[in-house]
N, C-alpha and C positions, 0 to 999 in steps of 0.2 A: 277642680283639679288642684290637688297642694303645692305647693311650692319646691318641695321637695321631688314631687315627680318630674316638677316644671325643669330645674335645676337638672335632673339626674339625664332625662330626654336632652336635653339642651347639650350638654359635654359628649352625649352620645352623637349627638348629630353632628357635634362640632371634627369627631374622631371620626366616624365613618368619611365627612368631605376631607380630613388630611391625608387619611388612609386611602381614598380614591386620588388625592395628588401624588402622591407618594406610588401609588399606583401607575397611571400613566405616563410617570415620571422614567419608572424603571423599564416599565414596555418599550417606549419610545428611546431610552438608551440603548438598551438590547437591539432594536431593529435597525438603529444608528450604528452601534458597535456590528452588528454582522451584515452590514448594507445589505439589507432585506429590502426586496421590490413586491408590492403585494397585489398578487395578481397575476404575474406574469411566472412565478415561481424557479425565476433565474435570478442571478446576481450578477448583476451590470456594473458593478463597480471590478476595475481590471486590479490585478496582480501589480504593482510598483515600487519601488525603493521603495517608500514613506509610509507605506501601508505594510511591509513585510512580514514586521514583527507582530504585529497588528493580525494579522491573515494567519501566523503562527500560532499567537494565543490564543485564537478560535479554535482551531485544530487541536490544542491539548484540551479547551472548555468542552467542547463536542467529546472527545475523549472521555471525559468526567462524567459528563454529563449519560454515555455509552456505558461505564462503569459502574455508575450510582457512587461513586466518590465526591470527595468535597476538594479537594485541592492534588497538585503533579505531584509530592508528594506521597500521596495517598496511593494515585496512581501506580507508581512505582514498588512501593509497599505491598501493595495487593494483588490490584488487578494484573500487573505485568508480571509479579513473582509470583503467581500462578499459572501465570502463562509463557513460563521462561521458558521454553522450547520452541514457541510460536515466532517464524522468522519475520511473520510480520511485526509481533512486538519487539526482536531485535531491532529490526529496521529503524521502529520509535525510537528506541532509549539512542539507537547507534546520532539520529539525527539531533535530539534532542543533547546528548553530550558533549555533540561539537556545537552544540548553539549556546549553553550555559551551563557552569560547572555548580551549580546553586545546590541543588540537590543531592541528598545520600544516598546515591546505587547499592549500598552494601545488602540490604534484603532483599533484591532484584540478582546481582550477584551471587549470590551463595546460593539460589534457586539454581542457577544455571550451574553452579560448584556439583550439583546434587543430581542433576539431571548426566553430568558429563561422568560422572561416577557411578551410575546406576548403566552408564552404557546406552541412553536414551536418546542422546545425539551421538548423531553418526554422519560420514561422508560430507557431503558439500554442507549439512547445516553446523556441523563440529568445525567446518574450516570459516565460514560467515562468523561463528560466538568466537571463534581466535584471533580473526577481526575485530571482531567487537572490544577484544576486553584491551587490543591496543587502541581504538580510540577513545576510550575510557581512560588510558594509559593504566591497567587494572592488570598488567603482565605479569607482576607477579601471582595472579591465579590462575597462570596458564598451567593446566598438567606438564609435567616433566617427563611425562609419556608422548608429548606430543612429535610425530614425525612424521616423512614423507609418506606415510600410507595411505593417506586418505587422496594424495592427487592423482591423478589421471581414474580415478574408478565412475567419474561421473561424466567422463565427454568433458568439451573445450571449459566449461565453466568450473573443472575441478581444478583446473592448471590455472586459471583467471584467479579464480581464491587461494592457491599454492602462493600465485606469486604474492599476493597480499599479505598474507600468512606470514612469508619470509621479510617481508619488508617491514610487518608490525614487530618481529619479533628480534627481527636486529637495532631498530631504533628505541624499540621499547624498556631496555634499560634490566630490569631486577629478573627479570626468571633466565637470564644468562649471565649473570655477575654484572653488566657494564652496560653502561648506555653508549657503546661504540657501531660502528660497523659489521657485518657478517656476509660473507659471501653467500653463504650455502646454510642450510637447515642444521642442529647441531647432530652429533652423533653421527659425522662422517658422511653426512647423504649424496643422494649421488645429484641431486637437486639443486642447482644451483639460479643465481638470476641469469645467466645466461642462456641456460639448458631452458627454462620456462620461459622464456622469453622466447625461443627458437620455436619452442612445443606450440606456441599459441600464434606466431606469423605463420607456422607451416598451413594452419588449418582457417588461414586465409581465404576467403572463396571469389571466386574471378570477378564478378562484381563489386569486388573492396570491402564487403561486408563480410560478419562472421555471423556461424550460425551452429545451432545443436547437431540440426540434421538436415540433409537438404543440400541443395547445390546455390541455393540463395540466399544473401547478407539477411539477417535479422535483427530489426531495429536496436531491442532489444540487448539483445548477446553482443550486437555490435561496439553499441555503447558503453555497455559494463567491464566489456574488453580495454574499452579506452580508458577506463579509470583507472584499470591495473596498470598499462603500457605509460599510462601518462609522468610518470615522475621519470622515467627511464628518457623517454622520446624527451622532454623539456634538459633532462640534464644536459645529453647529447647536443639537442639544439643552440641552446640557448651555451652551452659551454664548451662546443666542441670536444672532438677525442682526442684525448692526450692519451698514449702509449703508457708516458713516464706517469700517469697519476696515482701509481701504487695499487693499480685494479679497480679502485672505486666505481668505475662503471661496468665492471666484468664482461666486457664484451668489445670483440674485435671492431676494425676501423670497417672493417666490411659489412660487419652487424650490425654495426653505429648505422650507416647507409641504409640495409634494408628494413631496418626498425622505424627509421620516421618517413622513408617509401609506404610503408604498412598503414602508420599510422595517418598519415596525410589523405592515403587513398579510403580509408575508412572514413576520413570526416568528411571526404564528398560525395561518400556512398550517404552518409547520414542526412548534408543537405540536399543533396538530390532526391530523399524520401521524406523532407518535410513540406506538410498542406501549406496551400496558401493562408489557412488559418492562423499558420503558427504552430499546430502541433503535429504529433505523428501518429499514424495507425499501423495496426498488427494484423495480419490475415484478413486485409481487408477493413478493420473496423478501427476509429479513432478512436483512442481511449488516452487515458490522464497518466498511466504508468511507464507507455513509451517516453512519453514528454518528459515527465518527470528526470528519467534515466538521462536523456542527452544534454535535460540542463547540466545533470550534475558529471557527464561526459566532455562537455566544454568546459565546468567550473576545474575539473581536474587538470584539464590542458593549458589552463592561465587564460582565457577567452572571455570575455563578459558577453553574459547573455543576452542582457540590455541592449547591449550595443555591436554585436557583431554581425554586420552585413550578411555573409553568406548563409547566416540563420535568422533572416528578416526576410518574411515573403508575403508579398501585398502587403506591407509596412506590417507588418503582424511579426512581434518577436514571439518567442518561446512560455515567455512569460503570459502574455497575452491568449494565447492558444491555451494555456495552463487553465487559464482563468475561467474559461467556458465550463469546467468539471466542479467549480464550484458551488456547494450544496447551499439551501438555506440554512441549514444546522448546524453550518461552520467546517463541514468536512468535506472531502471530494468524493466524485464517483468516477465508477473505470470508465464510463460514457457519459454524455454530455446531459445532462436535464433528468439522470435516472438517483436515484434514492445512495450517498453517500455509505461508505464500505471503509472495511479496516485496511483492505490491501492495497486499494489505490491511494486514502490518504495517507498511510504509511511510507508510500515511496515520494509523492507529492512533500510529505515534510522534510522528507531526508535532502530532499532536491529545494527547497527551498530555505534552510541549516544551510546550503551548498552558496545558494547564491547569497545570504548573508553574508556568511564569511568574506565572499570573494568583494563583496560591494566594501567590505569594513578592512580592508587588505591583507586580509589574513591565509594562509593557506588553505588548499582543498582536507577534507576530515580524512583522507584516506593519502595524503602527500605525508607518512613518518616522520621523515626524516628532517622535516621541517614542523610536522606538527607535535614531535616530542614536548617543546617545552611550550606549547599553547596554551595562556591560560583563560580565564571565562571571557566571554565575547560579550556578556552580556553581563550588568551589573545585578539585575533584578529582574530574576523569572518571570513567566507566567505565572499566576496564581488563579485559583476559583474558577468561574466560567460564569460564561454570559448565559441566561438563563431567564428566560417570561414566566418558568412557574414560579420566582421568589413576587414578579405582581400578578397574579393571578392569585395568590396568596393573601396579597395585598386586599386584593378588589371582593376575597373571599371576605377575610376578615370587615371593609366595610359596610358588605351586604350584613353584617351579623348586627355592628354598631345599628344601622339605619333602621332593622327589625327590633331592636332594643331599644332604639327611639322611640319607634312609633306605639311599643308596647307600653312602655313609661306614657308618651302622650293621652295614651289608651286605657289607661288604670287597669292594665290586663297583665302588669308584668309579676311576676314569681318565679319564686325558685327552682319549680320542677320545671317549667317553660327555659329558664335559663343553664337547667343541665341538660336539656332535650336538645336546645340550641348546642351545646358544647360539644354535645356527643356526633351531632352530626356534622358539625366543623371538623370535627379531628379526623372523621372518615373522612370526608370530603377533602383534606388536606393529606389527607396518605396520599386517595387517589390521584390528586392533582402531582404530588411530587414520586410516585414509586410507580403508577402506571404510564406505560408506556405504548402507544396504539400505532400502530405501522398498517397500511394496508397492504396487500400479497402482491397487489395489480406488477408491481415491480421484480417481482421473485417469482411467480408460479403464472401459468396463462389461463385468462381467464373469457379467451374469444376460443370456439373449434375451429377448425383450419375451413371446417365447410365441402370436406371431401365427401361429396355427391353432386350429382350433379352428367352433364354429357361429356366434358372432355376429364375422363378419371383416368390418372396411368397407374399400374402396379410396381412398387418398390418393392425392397426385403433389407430390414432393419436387425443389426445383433447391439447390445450391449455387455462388453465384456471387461474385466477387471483383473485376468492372468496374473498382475505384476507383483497383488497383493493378496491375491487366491489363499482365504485361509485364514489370515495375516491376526483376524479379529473374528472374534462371535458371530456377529452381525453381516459378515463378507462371505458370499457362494465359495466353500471350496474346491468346485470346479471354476471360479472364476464366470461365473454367466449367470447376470441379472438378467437378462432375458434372452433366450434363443434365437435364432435365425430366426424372423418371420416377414411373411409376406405382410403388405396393407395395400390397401386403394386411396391416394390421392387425390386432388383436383391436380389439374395441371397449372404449373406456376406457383404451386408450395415452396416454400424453403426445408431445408434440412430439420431446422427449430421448428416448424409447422409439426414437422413429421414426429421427432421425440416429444415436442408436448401432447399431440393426440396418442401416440404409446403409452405416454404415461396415466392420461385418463383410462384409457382401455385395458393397461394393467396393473394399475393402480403403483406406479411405481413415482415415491417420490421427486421430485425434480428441484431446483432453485436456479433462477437465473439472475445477472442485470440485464436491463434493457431502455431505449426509452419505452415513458408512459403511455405514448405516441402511437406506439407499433413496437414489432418486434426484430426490424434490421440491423439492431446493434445489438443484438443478445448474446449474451458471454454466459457460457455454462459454469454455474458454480459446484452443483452438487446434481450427482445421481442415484439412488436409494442409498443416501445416508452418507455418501464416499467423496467428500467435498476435496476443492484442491488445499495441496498444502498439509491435507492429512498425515504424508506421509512424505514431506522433505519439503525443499523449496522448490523443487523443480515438479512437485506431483500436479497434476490436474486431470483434467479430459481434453480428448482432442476426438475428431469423428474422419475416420479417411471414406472417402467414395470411390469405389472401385479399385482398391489398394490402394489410393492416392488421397493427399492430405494437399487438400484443397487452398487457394490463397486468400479466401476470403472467408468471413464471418459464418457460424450455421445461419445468421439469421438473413442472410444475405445470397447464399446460395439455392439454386432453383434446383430441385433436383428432378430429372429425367425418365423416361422409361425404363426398369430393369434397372434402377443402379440398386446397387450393393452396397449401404451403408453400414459405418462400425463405428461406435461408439467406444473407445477403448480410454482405459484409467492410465497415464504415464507417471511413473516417479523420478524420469529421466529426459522431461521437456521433452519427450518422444522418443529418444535413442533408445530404449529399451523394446521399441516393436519395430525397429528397424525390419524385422523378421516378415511380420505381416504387410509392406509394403512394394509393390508390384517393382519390379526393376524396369 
């Protein structure tokens, strides 16, 4: 052997062992940096001050990483001014803005500029981006067309964003001349903060909560309700009603009174519906989005979430309860232990933007009139993302060194061996960094319910979609993916048993979350093709059984002999088939 191979093999071997340091060097920051537990496929490290920002920058690396981008940045740039219609990526940029002003929104912006001018937002998600572009403080891109028509056309949550609406657009300075006060909407409206203020205590419901539809509070609605009422109720509170203060609160002594009656009996509708976990569930099911809402429901009321007693149950704060929804991939999911999604980390970031603020003593993202002149929170973004494919890279690249050693050792090495090596590194390095492997287990069901057997009961299943009948190509113009039909059962199915074996049977797509587990936390995402959010922020699926909209989860509910299940599309959180529902 020459000297020169000896040499050549030797630098090679010395490269592949730095390259393997260097390797499990970054592995093991990565699984440091996103407290990965291996094996157990949860994340045991809790939500806390010290980690916040920390928990933050994962969620936008996971982002990135969701995107195929290299830095928030980028993010911004692309993947969300692409998707500037998507309320979930408002939600992002909305939390992200109150967290750090680092960034240049401007091509994120002018996506939405394009979309409000082509007419493609409309209703409750046009009064959300009106929102939006005051916490941005970006008011002067507000249209000069904007007026009270978009509120009340949606139920209580059109009036909830009215009032926001007026409140971003009186403290928000250039698209009215002046960073002063406004009573009421310009152009005369009959809209005022007293009038929507009235409009949203009216629709109060006898349990202290609010809701879309229904005679019962909604975690939910509840909560987002208080983010709106909340700068009003603290004024009041905390300043009492002066007569003589020139209006600034626009509302009687009497109003003053039943606005924080309202709002007090609403926050003990909220603790009286939180787990002893710490977090809250919806129709039954616990999930990461209700949570998310009442932290940033309390951050708007001045309450720290850390630390306030009546939202501490079994020593489990909110925060804490949060925590269980976290993904190894740095993102959260709408249930606990199931595969991380855009919609729940999206409101999770915005609620935790929420509780920064409040921990660093800064106002809530949606208090105006205080948060006009806020400036960055944070001196130095996020950047990049934590990521095991840059050493898996690593560990590729030293397997190549160590064959290159051993070739050199071997007096076997050349040139065509060292393009054939190259060639298959480059592949092998697309695939390590551009594929992406997800299994369905979490989305689509892959057990059958098992219906045969001696105790079978007969159901009758429709799926239907009236609201947007037509609306697209791909949508039944009659509005019916699948007709009335009969099935057979076992007895003790759930509702979710029942639509994924229709959907084997009629091949009709489905997506769900769920746990890995089972299927008792399953949340309908999409059904042939018609996912929520399609078609506003309030669209999804919802299923009534026997004209009644059930309080608990599909995957949760047993369904009976003879019921009459419906599968129906909402773009109005339900108010829109108030029609189909049994009085």
């Amino acid at each position: 052997m020459d000297n020169k191979a000896i040499a050549t093999g030797g630098i090679l071997s010395a490269m592949c062992l730095l390259l393997c340091v260097f390797g499990v060097w970054g592995w093991m920051h990565t699984v440091h940096e996103h407290g990965w537990m291996s094996g157990s496929g949860k994340r045991t490290e809790k939500i806390t001050q010290d980690n916040l920002v920390e928990t933050m920058q994962g969620i936008l690396s996971w982002q990135c990483d969701q995107y195929h981008v290299s830095d928030v940045q980028e993010l911004l740039d692309i993947a969300y001014a692409e998707r500037a219609g998507s309320g979930t990526v408002q939600t992002y940029v909305m939390g992200l803005g109150s967290f750090t002003r680092e960034y240049d929104y401007t091509s994120y912006l002018q996506s939405v500029q394009a979309l409000i001018a082509e007419g493609d937002i409309k209703g409750i998600s046009l009064q959300k981006t009106m929102v939006l572009f005051s916490v941005l403080q970006a008011n002067d891109l507000q249209p000069s067309v904007l007026t009270e028509s978009t509120i009340g056309e949606q139920g209580i949550m059109s009036y909830v964003y009215g009032l926001l609406m007026l409140e971003g657009s009186s403290y928000g300075g250039s698209s009215y001349g002046e960073n002063s006060y406004r009573e009421s909407f310009p152009a005369g409206s009959t809209w005022t903060r007293s009038t929507l203020i009235d409009e949203i205590l009216s629709k109060q419901m006898p349990d202290g909560g609010f809701a879309v539809i229904g005679t019962e509070g909604d975690v939910d609605v509840t909560a987002m309700t208080l983010q709106a009422l909340a700068p009003h109720y603290r004024k009041v509170k905390e300043s009492g009603f002066d007569p003589a203060d020139g209006g600034q609160n626009c509302i009687t002594a009497e109003e003053a009174d039943r606005l924080i009656l309202a709002v007090e009996r609403a926050i003990s509708f909220l603790s009286e519906k939180q787990l002893a976990t710490g977090d809250f569930e919806n129709r039954g099911t616990p999930n990461a989005e209700s949570t998310a809402q009442v932290i940033m429901a309390l951050c708007a009321l001045g309450r720290d979430p850390w630390s306030d007693e009546q939202f501490i149950k079994d020593g489990n704060t909110l925060a804490e309860g949060l925590s269980d929804y976290r993904s190894i991939d740095g993102g959260f999911s709408h249930t606990a232990g199931a595969v991380a999604n855009d919609m729940a980390t999206s409101q999770v970031f915005a609620a935790l933007s929420a509780l920064y603020r409040i921990s660093q003593g800064e106002c809530f993202l949606l208090d105006f009139e205080n948060y006009a002149g806020a400036g960055s929170i944070v001196e130095q973004g996020p950047k990049g993302r934590g990521d095991v494919r840059a050493a898996l890279l690593l560990f590729l690249l030293a397997a190549d060194c160590g064959y290159l050693a051993y070739l050199c050792f071997q007096k076997k090495f050349s040139l065509k061996r060292l393009c054939s090596i190259a060639l298959v590194t480059a592949f092998l390095a697309a695939a390590v960094w551009l594929v992406r492997i997800q299994t369905r287990e979490e989305y689509l069901g892959q057990n059958t319910a098992g219906f045969d057997g001696e105790n079978v009961i007969t159901v009758s299943m429709e799926i239907r979609c009236d609201t947007v009948a037509g609306r697209e190509e791909y949508l039944p113009a009659d509005g019916v993916i699948l007709a009335k039909t009969e099935m057979s059962v076992s007895e003790g199915a759930s509702a979710f048993d029942l639509l994924n074996e229709a959907a084997r049977a009629y091949d009709i797509p489905i997506e769900y979350e769920g746990t890995a587990a089972g299927d008792e936390f399953a949340y309908i995402e999409g059904i042939g093709y018609l996912y929520q959010y399609d078609f506003g922020e309030l669209s999804g699926w919802v299923f009534l059984v026997n004209g009644n909209i059930p309080d608990t989860g599909c995957g949760s509910y047993v369904v009976g002999n003879g019921d009459d299940i419906v599968w129906y599309y909402t773009v109005e959180l339900g108010k829109d088939i108030e029609g189909s529902l049994t009085d």
